[in-house]
N, C-alpha and C positions, 0 to 999 in steps of 0.2 A: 760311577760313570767313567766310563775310556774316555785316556786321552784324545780320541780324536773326538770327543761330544764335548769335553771339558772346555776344551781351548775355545775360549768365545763365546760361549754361549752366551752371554747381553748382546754380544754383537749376534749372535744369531736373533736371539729374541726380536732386536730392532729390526732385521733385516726381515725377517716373518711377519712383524708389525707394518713394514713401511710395505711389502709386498701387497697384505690385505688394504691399505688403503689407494695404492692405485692400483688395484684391479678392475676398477669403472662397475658399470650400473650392470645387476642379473641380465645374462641375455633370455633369448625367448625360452621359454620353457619353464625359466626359474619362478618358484610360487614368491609372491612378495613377502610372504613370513620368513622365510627360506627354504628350502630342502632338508630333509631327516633321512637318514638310512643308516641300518648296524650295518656294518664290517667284524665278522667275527669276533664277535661280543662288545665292541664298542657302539655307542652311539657318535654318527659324524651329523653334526648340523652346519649346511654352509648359508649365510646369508646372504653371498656373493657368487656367481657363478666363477668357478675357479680360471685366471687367466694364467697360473706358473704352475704348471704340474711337471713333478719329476719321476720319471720313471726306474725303478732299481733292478728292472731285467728284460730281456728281450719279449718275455710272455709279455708284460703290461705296455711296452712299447709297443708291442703290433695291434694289442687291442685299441691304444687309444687311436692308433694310426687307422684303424681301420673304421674306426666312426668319425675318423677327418678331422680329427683334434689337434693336427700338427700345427695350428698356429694359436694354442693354448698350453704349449710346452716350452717349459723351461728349460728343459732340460731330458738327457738319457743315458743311459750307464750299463753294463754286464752285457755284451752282446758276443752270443754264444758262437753262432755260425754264422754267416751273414744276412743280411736284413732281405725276407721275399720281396721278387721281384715288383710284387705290385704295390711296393709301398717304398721302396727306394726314394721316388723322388721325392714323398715328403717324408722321409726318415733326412731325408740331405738339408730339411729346413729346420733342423731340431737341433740346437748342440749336443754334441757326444762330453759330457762332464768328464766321464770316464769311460776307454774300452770294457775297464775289470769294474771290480767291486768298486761301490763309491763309498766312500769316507763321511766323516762329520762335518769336518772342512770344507769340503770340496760340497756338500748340498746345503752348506751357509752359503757359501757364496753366490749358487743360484737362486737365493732370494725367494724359492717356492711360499705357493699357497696350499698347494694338496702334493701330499708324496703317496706313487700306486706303487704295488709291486704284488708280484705273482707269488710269491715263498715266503714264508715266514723268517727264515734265517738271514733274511736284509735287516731285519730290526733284533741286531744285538749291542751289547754296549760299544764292542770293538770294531760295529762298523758303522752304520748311519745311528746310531743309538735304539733301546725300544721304542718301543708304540708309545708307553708311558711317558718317555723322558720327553720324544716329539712335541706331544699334547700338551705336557706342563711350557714346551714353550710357545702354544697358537699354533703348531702346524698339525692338519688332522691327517690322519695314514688309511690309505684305503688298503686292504690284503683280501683279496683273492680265494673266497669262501671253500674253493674245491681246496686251499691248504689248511683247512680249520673244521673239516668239517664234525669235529666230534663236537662241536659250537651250533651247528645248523641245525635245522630239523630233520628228525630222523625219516626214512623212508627217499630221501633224495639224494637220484644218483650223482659221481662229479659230472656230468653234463646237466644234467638240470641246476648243481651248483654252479657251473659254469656262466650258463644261461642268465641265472641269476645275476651274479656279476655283469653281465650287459647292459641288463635292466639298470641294475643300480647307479653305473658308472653314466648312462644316460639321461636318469635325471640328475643329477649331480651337477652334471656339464648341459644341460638344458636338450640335450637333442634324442629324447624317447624316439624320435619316428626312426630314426638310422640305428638306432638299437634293437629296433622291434623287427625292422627289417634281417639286422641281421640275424635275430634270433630264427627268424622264422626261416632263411635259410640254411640256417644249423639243424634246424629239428626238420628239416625237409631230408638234409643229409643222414639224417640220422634213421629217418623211416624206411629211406631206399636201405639203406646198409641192413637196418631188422629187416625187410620183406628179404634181400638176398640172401639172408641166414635158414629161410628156407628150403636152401637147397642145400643143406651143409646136411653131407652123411656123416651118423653119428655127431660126437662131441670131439673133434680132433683137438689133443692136448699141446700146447704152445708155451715155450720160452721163448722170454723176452731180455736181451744181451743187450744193454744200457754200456757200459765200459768194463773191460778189464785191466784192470790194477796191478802189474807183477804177474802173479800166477792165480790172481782173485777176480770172480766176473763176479758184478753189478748186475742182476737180475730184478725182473719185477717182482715186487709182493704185491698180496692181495689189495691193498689200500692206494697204489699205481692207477693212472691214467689207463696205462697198459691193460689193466684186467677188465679195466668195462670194455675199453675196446676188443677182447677178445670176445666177452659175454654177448654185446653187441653181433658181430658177425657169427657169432655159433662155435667160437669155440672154448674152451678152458684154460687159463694159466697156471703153466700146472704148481706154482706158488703163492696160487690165491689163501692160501692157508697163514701166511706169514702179513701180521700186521703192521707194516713195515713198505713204504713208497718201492726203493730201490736195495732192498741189502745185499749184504757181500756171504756167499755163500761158496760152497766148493764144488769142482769138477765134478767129483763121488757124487756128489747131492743130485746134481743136475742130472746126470745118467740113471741114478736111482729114478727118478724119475719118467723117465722114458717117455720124453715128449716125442710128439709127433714131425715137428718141425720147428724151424726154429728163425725166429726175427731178430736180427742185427741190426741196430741203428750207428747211421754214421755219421759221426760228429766231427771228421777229417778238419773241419776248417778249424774246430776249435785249438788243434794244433798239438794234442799232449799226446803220449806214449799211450797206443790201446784206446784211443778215438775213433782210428778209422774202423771201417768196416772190413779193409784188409787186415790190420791188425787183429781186430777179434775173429777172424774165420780162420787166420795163422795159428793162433792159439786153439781156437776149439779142435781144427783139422792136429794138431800137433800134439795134444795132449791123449796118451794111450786108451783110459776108460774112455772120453767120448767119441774116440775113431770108432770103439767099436761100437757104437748106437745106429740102429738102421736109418734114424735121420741123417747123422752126418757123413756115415757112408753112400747113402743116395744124396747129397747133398739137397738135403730138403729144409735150404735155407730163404728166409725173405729178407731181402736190405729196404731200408727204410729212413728216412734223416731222422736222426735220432733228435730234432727238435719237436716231430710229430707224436715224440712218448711222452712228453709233457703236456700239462693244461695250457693251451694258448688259445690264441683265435684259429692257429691252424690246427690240431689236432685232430679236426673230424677228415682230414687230407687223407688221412691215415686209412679210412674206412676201404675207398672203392680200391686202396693198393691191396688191404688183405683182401679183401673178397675175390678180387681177381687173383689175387696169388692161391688161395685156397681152391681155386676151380684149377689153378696151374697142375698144382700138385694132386690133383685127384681127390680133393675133401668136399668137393662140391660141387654140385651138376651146372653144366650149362643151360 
């Protein structure tokens, strides 16, 4: 165990003990035996509906925010770009534990009952601890099934995992009806965007420029948010071949390639070299092989916030931007 799990841990224990005992009475929803749901191969049973949840990234902050859970948060942490507009004012009623990464330390102190997080990499020893270490001391971890899905059932896309996480996170916290709703306006978004794909001529082939690192772009692989989104509106990445979220691959690779166009996301707030979308269009425009690709000489680029290439609650945002950018660029009839 890291030292940042180490230091305390009875005091965490007590603090996770005294947290479940004033939590007060199941609210509506909750079954009086309690609630059961897996999370990525674990079983969570809560017998209380959770009153201290902490959040370990911007994805599970907007979801909880967005079923109006902000006065059931303890706390929230990793905020990549700034928090959407429509959830502002109660992201303002949540403590920020941490801007960055949160610690061992720092989520003893908020005394939580359920810790959510969108990515697997929040549960390592040298940051909030794993899943295991949590549990052995009472607090249960909910993760975000579209990061686990070789654990899921086979045949479901990450939006149906997605989905799923809504469902779950709904009984949990008692409030199925604002979960159902918003499912049902996800999978509403999601039917407009298939019926738009429609009109997509041919299969036009798509890179997706997540960050570049030095002289190294961050591209999607096949197992990305990014590639169903492509799949979705009609087109193909041209890296759905590579089992792998986001890897680091080369210039050569990517003109080998010969995508059609190409999406930029921009993560400008988050502040680091080769976040913005000027930075990466500097570099692709600047690098010899991909000048000479007919995408980047017609600039047949799409910018995009690069928070929409992630699993969150906003990523179906992303649809009606490609679609309409695909009819921009001539991939797709009006």
């Amino acid at each position: 165990m890291s030292r940042s799990v180490r230091v305390g841990a009875a005091a965490l224990a007590l603090s996770f003990a005294a947290a479940g005992c004033s939590a007060g009475p199941p609210q509506a929803g909750a079954a009086a035996e309690g609630v059961r749901v897996t999370s990525c191969g674990r079983e969570l049973t809560f017998p209380k509906t959770p009153q201290r949840a902490v959040t370990l990234d911007q994805s599970a902050t907007e979801v909880l925010l967005e079923l109006g859970l902000q006065g059931r948060m303890a706390g929230t942490s990793n905020l990549k770009t700034r928090i959407a507009p429509e959830y502002r004012a109660a992201y303002g009623k949540v403590p920020v534990l941490s801007p960055k990464l949160l610690g061992g330390e720092q989520l003893r102190a908020a005394a939580p009952d359920l810790v959510v997080a969108g990515f697997d990499d929040h549960f390592t020893k040298d940051r909030t601890g794993t899943r295991e270490e949590l549990a052995g001391l009472g607090l249960p971890s909910f993760l975000s099934a579209v990061d686990c899905p070789k654990q899921n059932a086979a045949g479901k896309s990450p939006f149906d995992l997605l989905l799923d996480d809504y469902r779950n996170l709904g009984r949990i916290f008692g409030v199925e009806e604002r979960a159902a709703k918003l499912v049902r306006e996800q999978r509403a978004a999601l039917d407009r965007a298939a019926g738009s794909a429609a009109s997509v001529r041919g299969e036009p082939k798509v890179v997706w420029v997540y960050s570049v690192y030095g002289d190294a772009p961050y591209v999607a692989g096949g197992t990305a948010m990014a590639s169903e989104l492509s799949r979705i509106v009609g087109a193909r990445n041209v890296f759905d071949d590579l089992d792998e979220d986001w890897p680091s691959v080369t210039w050569e690779e990517i003109a080998a390639r010969k995508p059609d166009f190409v999406v930029v996301g921009d993560l400008s707030e988050r502040g680091k070299p080769g976040d913005s979308a000027a930075d990466k269009l500097a570099a692709i425009r600047g690098n010899p092989v991909m000048a000479q690709l007919p995408a980047v000489a017609g600039s047949r680029f799409v910018t995009i916030p690069g928070t929409l290439m992630d699993p969150s609650v906003r990523t179906v945002d992303a649809l009606p931007l490609l679609t309409e950018a695909m009819k921009d660029l001539g991939h797709a009839r009006r």
